[in-house]
C-alpha positions in Angstrom: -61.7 4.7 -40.6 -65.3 5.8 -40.0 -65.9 9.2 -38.7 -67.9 7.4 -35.5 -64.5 5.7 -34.9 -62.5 9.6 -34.4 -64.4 10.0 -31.1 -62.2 11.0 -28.2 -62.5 12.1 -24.5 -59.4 14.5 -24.2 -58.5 14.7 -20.0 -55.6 17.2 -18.9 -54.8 20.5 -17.2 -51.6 22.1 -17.8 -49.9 23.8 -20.8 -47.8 20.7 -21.3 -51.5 18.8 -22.4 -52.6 21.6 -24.3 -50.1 20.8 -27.3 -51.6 17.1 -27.4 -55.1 18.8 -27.4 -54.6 20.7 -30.1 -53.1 18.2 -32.3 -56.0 16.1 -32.3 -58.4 18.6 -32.9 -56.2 19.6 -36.0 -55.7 16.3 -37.0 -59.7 15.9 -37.6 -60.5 13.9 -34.2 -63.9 14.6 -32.7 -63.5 15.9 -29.1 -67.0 14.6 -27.4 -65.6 16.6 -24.2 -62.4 17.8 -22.7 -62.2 17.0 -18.7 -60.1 19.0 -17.0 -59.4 20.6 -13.2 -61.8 22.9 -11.8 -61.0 26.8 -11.7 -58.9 27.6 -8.8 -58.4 30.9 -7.1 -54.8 32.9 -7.6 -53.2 35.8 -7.5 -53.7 38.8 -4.6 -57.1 39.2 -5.7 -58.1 35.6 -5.5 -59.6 35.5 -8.6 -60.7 32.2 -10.6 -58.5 31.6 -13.5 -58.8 28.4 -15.8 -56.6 25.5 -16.8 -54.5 26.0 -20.0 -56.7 23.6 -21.0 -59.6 24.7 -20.4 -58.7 28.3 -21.2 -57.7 26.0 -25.2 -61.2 23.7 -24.7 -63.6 27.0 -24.6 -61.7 28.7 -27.5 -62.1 25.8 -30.2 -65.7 25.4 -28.5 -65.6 21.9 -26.8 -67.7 20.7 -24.3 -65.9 20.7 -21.1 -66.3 18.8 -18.0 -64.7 19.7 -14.4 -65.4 17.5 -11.8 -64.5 18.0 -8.0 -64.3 14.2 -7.6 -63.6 11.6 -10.3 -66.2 9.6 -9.0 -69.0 11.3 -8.5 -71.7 10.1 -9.8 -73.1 12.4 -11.9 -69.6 12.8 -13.7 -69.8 9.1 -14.4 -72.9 8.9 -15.5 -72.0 12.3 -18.2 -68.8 9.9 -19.5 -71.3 7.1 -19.8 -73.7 9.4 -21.7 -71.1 10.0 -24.0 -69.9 7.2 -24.4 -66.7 7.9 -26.2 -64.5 5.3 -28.2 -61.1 6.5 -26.7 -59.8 8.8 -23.7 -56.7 10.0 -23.4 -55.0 11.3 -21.0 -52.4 13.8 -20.8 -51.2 15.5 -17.0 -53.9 15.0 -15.2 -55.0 13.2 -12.0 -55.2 9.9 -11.2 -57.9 8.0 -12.6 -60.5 5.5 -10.6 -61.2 2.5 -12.5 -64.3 3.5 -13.0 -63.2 6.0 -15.4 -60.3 4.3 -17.0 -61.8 1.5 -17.7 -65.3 3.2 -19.6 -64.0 3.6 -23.3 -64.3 0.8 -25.8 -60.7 1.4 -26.7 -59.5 1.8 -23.3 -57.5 5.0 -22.1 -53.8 6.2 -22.9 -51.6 8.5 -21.0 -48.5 10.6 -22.1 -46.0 10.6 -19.4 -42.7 12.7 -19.6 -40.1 9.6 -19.3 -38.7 6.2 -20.7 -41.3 4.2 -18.9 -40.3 2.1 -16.4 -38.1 4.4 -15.4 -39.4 8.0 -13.5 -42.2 6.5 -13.1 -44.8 9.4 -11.0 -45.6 13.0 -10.6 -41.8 14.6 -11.2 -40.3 13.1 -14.3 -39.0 15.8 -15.8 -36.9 17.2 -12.9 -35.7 14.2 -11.9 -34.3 13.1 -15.3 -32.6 16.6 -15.1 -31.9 16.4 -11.2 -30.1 12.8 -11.7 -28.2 14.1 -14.5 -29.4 11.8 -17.2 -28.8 12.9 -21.0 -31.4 11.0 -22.4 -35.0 10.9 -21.5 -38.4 11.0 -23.8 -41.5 10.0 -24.0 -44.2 7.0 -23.5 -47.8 6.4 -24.4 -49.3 3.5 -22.5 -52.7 2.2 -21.6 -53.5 3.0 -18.0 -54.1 0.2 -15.1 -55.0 -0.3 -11.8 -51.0 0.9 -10.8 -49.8 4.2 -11.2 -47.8 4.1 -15.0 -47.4 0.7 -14.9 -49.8 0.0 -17.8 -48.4 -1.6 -21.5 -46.4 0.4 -23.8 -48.0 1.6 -27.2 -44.8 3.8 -28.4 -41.5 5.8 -26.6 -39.6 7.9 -28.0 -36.0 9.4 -27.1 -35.4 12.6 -26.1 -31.7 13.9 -25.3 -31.4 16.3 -22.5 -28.6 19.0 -23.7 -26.0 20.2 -20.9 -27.9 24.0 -21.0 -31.3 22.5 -20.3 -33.6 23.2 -17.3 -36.7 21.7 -16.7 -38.6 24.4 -18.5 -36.6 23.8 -21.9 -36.4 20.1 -21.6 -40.6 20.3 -20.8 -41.5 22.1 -23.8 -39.3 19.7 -26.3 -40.8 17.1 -24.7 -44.4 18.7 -24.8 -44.2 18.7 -28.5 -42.6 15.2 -28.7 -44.9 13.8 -27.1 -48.3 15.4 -28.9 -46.3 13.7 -31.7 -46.6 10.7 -29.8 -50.1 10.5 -28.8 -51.3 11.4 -32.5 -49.5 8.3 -33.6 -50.7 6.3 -30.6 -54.6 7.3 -31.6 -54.3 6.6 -35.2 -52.5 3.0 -34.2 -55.7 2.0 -32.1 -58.3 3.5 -34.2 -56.6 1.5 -36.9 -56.6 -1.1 -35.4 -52.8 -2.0 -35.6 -51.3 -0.9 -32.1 -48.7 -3.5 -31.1 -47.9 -3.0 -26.7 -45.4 -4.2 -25.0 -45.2 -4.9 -21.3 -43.3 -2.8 -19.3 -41.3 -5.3 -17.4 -40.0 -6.8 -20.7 -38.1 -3.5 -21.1 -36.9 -3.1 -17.1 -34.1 -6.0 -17.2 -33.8 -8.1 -14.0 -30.8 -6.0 -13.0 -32.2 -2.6 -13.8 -32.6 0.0 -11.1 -35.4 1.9 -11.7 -35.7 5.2 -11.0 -38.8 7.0 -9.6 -39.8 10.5 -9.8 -42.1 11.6 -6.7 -44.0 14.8 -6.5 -41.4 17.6 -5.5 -42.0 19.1 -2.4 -40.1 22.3 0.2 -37.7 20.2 1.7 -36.6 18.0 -1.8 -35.6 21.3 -3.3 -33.4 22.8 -0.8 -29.7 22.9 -2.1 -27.3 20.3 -0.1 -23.8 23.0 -0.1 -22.5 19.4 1.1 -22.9 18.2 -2.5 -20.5 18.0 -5.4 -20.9 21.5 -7.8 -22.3 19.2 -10.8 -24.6 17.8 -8.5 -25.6 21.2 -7.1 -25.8 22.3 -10.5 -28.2 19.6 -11.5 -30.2 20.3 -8.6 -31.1 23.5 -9.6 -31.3 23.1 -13.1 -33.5 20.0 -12.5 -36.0 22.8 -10.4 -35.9 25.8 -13.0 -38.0 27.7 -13.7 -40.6 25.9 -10.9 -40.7 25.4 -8.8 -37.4 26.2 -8.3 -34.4 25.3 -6.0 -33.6 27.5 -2.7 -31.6 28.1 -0.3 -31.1 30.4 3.3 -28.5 33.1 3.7 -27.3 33.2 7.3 -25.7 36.3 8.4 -25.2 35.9 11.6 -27.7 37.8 13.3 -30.6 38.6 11.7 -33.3 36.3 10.5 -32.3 34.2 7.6 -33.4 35.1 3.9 -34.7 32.6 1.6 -33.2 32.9 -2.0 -34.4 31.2 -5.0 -31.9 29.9 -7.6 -32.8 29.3 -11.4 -29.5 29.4 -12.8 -25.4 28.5 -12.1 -22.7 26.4 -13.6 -20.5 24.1 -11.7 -16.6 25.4 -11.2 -14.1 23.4 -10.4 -11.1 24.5 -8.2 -10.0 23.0 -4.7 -10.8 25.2 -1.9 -10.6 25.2 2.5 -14.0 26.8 2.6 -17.1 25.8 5.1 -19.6 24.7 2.1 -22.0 27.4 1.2 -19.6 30.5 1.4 -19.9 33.2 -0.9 -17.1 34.6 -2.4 -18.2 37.5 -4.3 -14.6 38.2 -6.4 -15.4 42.3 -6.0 -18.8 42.0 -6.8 -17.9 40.0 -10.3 -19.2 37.1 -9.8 -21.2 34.9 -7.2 -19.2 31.5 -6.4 -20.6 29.6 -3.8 -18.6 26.7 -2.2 -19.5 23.5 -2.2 -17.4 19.9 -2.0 -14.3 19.5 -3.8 -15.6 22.6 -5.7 -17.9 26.2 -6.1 -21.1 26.5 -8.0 -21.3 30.2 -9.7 -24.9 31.4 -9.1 -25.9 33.7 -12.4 -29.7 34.1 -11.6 -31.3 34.1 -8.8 -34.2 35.4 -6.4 -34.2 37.2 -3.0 -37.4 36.4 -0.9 -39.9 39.5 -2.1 -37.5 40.5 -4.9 -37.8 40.2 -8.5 -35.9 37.3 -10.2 -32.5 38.9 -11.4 -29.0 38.4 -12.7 -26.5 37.6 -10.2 -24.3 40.8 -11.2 -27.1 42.8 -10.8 -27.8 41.8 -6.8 -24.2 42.1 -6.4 -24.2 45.7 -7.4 -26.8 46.5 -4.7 -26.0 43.9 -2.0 -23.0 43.4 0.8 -22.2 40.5 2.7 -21.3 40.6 5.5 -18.2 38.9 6.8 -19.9 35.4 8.1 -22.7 35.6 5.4 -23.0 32.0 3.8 -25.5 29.9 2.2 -27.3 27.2 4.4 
């Protein structure tokens, strides 16, 4: 391989990308510029913060590109200037074809599933969410359709009973920068084999989607079966997080955040979503055919803390449930 073939575009925003990042810059790949989402404001003060990302791209010294629009001109026209062997992409936005289609090599993505299945924005949390115990990762060369492009490598990942979605992300965050290095070395070498993605999906296969999260899709159902509760809010933890409303009966109803619980069985008469409290022990919440014991969770303005703890400095009252 000829060091003009190591040439890369790296595009990505979050932490998850920054593992992939780093790989190829330690694996000897030349980084002709890192694209990634322009600074946004946060916090109380407002203030602009960077991507991970960028925050990585500025400390190793790369050239770094933020567009506003993926098709502005002038960002084309930097791309084109460059005029890199290989992008790849790691969580980042959809690309035009304009952009996907500029690299001699093409360009790759890293999704966070067995592709075709959880295909979109939420893979992680729905893996966890529909209770699978197997998910993993999937380089692929992007199309015109949103991950439907051919498959360069996937590789298993199981999903362990005391996973969330932020311990399942970082396994798979590593997996897959394992991934893409092996993906990049296969096309600069010029042996990548791919594989069409409806050659894996059998004609009787249900495939699975993952959209983008939003209010609404993470509101606990206390109409649900516990396991199903329980991968709910697993599926949601640490963000952005399942929720829920206590209604007391006559004052305005509090939003509460849950990040952790374990399913419990045990029959019950209950109205789902009653707490029983079991003298400020423990937190059961009822649900069908079963409770789902809350052990960390988050009143609206609070800070984040054990169930125990809230018991010691809470009360329900006698008509207090969840809704």
């Amino acid at each position: 391989m000829q060091p003009q073939d190591r040439h890369i575009i790296f595009m990505g925003t979050p932490g998850f990308a920054v593992e992939s990042l780093k790989r190829l810059v330690q694996k000897g790949y030349i980084i002709d510029a890192v694209v990634t989402a322009p600074d946004k404001p946060s916090g109380r003060g407002l203030e602009m913060h960077h991507s991970p990302v960028k925050q990585f791209a500025l400390e190793q010294g790369l050239m770094l590109l933020q567009p506003e629009r993926m098709k502005d001109p002038l960002f084309l026209d930097q791309l084109a200037a460059i005029g890199t062997s290989l992008q790849v992409v790691v969580a980042f936005r959809m690309l035009p074809r304009e952009v996907w289609s500029m690299s001699a090599l093409g360009t790759i993505n890293l999704h966070a599933s067995l592709l075709p299945q959880y295909r979109g924005a939420a893979p992680i949390n729905w893996a966890l969410i529909n209770g699978e115990t197997v998910t993993g990762v999937t380089t692929f060369f992007i199309e015109e359709s949103m991950d439907t492009g051919n498959i360069i490598l996937q590789r298993e990942v199981a999903i362990e009973p005391g996973d969330n979605a932020g311990l399942l992300h970082d396994r798979l965050m590593k997996t897959g920068a394992e991934l893409v290095i092996e993906s990049v070395e296969s096309i600069f070498s010029g042996t990548v084999k791919t594989i069409r993605q409806n050659e894996l999906a059998g004609a009787e296969q249900l495939l699975k989607n993952a959209p983008k999260l939003t209010k609404e899709l993470c509101r606990i159902n206390w109409n649900d079966q516990p396991v199903v509760i329980y991968n709910h809010i697993r599926g949601l933890s640490p963000y952005p997080a399942a929720w829920t409303m206590l209604d007391n009966g006559y004052e305005t109803p509090i939003t509460f955040k849950i990040f952790s619980a374990m399913p419990v069985a045990g029959q019950h008469q209950f109205v789902p979503g009653t707490i029983i409290t079991e003298g400020r022990r423990r937190m059961l919440v009822a649900a069908a055919n079963g409770f789902v014991e809350l052990l960390e969770i988050q009143q609206a303005g609070k800070k984040r803390i054990s169930a125990s703890d809230f018991l010691n400095g809470f009360t329900f009252n006698a008509v207090a449930r969840f809704v």
